[in-house]
Every structure is written in C-alpha cells, then in structure tokens.
C-alpha positions in Angstrom: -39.6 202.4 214.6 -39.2 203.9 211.5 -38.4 207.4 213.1 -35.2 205.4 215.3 -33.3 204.5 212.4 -33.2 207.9 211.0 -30.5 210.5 212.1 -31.4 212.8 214.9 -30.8 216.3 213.6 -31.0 217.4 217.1 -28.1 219.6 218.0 -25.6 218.2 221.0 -26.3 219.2 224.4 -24.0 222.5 224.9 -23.2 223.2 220.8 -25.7 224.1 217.9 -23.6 221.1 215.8 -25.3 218.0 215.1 -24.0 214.8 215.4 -23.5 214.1 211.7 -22.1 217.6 211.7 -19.2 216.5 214.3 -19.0 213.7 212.7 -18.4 215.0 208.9 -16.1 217.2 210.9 -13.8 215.1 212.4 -13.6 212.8 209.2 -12.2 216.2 207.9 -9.6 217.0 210.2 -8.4 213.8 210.0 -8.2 214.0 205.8 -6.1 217.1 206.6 -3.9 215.9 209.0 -3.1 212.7 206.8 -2.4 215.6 204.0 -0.3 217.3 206.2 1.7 214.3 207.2 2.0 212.7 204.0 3.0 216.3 202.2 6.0 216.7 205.1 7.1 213.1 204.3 7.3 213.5 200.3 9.2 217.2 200.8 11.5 215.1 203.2 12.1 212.5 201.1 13.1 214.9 198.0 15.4 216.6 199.9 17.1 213.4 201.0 16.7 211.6 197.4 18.6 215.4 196.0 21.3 215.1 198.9 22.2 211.6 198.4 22.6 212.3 194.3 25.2 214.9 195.0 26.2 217.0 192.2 26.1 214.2 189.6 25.3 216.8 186.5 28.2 219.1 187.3 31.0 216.3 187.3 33.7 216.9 184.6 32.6 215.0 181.6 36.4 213.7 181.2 36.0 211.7 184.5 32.8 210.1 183.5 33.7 209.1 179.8 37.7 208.5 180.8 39.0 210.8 177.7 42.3 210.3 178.1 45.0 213.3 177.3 48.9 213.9 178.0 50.4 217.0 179.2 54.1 218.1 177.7 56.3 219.9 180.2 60.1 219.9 180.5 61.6 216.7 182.2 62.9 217.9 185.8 59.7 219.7 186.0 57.4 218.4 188.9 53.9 218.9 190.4 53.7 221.5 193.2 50.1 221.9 194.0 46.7 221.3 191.8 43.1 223.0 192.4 40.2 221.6 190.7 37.5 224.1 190.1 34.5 222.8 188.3 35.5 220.9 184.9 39.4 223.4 185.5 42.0 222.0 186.6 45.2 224.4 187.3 48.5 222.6 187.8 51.0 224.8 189.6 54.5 223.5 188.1 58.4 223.9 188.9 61.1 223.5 186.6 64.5 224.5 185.5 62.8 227.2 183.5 60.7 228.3 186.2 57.7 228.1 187.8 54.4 227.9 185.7 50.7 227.4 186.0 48.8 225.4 183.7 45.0 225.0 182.9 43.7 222.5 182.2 40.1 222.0 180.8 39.0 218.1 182.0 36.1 218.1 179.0 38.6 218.3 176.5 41.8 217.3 178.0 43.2 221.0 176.3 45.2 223.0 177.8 43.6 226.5 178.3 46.3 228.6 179.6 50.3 228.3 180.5 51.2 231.0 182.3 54.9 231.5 183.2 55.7 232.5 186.6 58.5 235.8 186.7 59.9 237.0 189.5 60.3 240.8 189.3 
C-alpha cells in the first residue's frame, strides 16, 4: 500500500517523460504564458498612460503660470497671422509703417525679435 501512494516514475506510454515531468512542465508553460500576457498588458498600458499625458513638459511655462505681458505696436496696426512654435510665438503684423514680424518668447513675455518687412 505503501508503494501506491508514491509517484510512479514510470515514463508515459509513447514518451520517455514522466508524469511529474509533464506535469512540472505544463505548470511551466503556463508561468510563461501568464508572463507573456501580463508583460504585453503593462507595455500597452504605458504606451496609453504616455499618450493620454500628451506633451505636458513641453507646454510654454507662460500658459501654465498665466505671466501676463503687453505688446506695443502702432495703433492702426492689426494681426495678420500667428504661428506658435514651441514656447515662440511670431506675430505677423500690418501697419501704416509696414508690415512686421514679431517674436515673441511665451516664458518671458519678451519680445525676441521685430523684424520690419521691406519691399525691394
């Protein structure tokens, strides 16, 4: 009776594996798989956590602390166009005196460059 409660180390008819063997061996593919699984899920995850901060560190630092700053430009000038490139802002301006473009830096609020448009 003794001998019935042991394992049998006897291999399965048609493989030289055991059935603890098998056994040890599926317990092992199964480890992996769960590994596998669990690995795809935390890469997915970071990739949506990363998409759905957007570019949060490379906002202009005036929009997020609300620094406040005027401009001076002549009184019939107006606003043509504006491109924001990073924390620049260029303002393309029309006025009696001609056409300009002004940079702005969105940090500081300074102005970086005025540059006066000359026909030629």
């Amino acid at each position: 009776m003794a001998a019935a409660s042991e394992p049998d180390n006897t291999p399965l008819p048609g493989t030289v594996f055991t059935p603890r063997q098998v056994r040890v061996l599926k317990i092992a593919v199964i480890v992996m798989g769960l590994l596998l699984v669990g690995g795809f899920a935390f890469v997915l995850a970071a990739i949506v956590y990363q998409a759905s901060r957007g570019e949060r560190g490379n906002r202009p630092s005036a929009v997020l602390s609300g620094i406040e700053s005027s401009l001076p430009i002549a009184k019939d000038a107006t606003v043509d166009s504006l491109s924001l490139d990073g924390d620049r802002l260029a303002l393309h301006l029309n006025s009696g005196g001609g056409p300009e473009i002004v940079v702005l830096d969105l940090k500081t609020g300074n102005v970086l460059a005025r540059i006066k448009l000359k026909p030629q």
